[in-house]
Backbone as numpy.savetxt, mean C-alpha at the origin, in Angstrom:
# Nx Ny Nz CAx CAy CAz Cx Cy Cz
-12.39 14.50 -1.94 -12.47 13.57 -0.83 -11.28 12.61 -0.90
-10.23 12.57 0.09 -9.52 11.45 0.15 -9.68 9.92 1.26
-9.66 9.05 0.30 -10.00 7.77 0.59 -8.70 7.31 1.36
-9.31 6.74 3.01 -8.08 6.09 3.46 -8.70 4.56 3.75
-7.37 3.49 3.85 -7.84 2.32 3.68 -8.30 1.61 5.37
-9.55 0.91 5.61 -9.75 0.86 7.04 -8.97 -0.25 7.31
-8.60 -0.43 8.79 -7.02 -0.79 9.67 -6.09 -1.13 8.88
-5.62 -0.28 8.35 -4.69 0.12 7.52 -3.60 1.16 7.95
-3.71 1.87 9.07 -3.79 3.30 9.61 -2.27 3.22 9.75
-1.49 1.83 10.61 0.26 1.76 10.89 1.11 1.57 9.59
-0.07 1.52 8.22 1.00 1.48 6.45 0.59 2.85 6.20
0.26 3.80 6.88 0.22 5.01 6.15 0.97 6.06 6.35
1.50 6.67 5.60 2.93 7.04 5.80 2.81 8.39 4.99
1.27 9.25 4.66 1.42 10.64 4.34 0.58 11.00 4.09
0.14 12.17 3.06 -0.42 12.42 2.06 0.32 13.10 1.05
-0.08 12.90 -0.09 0.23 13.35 -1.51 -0.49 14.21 -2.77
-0.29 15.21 -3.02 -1.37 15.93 -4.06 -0.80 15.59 -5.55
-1.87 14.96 -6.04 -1.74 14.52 -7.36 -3.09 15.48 -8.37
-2.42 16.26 -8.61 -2.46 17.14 -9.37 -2.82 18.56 -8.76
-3.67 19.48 -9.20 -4.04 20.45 -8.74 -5.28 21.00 -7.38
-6.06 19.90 -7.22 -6.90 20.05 -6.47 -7.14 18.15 -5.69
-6.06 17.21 -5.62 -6.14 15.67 -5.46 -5.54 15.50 -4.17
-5.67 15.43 -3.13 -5.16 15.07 -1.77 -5.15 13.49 -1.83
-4.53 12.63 -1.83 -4.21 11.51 -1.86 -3.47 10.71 -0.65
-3.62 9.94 0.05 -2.94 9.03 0.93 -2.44 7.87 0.68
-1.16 8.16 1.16 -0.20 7.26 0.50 0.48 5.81 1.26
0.12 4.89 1.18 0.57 3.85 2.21 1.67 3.22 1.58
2.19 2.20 2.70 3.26 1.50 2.44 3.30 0.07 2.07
3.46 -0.53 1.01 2.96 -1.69 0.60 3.46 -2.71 1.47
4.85 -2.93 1.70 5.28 -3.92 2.60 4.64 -3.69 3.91
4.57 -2.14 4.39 3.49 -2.56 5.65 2.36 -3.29 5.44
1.74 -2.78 4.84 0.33 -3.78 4.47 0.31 -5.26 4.41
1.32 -5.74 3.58 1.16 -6.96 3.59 1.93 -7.65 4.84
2.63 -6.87 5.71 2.79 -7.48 7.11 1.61 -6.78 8.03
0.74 -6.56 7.66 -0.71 -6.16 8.47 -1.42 -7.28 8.48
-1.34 -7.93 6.91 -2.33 -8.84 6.33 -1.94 -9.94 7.29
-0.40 -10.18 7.27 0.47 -11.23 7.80 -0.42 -11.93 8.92
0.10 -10.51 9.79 -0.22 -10.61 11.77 -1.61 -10.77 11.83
-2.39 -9.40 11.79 -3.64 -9.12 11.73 -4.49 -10.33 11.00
-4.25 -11.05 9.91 -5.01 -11.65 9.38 -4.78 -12.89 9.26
-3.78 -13.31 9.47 -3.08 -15.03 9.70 -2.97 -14.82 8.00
-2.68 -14.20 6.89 -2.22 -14.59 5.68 -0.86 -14.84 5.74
-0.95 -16.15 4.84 0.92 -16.63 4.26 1.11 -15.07 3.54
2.45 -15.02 3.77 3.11 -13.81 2.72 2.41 -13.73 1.49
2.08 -15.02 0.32 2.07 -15.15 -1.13 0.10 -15.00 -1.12
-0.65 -15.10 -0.15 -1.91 -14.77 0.21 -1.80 -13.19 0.86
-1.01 -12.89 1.11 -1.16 -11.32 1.78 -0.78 -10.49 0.17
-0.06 -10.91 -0.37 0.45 -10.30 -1.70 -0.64 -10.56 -2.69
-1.12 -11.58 -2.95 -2.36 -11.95 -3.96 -3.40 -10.75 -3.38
-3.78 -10.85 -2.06 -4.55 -9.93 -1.36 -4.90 -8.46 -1.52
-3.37 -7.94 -1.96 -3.49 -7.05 -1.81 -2.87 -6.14 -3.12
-2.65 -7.31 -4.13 -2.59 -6.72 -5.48 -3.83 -6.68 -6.17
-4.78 -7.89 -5.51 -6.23 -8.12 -6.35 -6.96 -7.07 -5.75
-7.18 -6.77 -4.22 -8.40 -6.14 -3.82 -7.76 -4.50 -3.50
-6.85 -4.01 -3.27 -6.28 -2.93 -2.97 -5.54 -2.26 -3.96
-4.34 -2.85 -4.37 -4.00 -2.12 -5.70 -4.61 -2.11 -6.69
-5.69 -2.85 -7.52 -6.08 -2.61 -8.65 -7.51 -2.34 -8.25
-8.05 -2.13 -7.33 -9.37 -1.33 -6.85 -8.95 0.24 -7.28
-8.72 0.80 -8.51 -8.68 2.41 -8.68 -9.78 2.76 -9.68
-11.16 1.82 -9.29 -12.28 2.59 -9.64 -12.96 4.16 -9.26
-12.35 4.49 -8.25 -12.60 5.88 -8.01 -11.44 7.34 -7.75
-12.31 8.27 -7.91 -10.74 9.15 -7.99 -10.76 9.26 -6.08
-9.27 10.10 -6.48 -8.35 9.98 -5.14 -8.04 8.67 -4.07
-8.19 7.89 -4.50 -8.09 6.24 -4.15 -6.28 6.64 -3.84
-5.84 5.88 -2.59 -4.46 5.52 -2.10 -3.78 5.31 -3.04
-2.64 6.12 -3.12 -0.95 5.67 -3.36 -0.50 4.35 -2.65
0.04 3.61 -3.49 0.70 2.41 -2.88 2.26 2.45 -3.05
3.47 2.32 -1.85 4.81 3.14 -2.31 5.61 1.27 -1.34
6.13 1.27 -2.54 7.31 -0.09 -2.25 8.59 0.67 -1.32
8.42 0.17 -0.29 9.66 0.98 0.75 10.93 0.40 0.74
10.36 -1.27 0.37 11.73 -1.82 0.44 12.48 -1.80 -0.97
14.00 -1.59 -0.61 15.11 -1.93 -1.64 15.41 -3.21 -2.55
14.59 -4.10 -1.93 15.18 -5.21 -2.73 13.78 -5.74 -3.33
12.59 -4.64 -3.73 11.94 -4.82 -4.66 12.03 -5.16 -6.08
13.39 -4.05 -5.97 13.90 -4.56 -7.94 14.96 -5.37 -8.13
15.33 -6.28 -6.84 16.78 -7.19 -7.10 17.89 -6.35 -6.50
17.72 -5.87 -6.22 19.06 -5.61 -5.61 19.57 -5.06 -4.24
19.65 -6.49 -3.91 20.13 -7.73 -2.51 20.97 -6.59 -2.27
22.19 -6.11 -3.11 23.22 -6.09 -2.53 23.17 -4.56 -2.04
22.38 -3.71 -2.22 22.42 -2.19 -1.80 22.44 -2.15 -0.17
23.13 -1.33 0.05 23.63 -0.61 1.69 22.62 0.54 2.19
């Protein structure tokens, strides 16, 4: 069974098989937390608390969402083209 996250649907950006028999859905983290943004009136640093406490570390069950950092200047570096 793969778990998708509800109105969540405009950060999802695939599916993924993690391992041999794991269908997985994979969203986009910066979408999400500009979901949280609009959709939810959260400050950026409340959309991020949000969604590291209740979404990323919710992997109590199997096939639970991929979470994929889209943007480049996740690891510092401003200056990439």
């Amino acid at each position: 069974m793969t778990y998708k996250l509800d109105g969540l649907d405009d950060a999802l950006l695939g599916f993924s098989w993690v391992g041999p028999e794991e269908l997985v859905a994979v969203y986009s983290y910066e979408k999400c937390i500009e979901i949280f943004m609009t959709r939810d009136g959260m400050t950026y640093g409340d959309a991020i608390e949000y969604m590291d406490f209740n979404v990323v570390t919710n992997r109590d069950r199997k096939s639970m969402p991929l979470m994929v950092h889209t943007s480049r200047y996740v690891f510092g570096d401003e200056d990439a083209e």
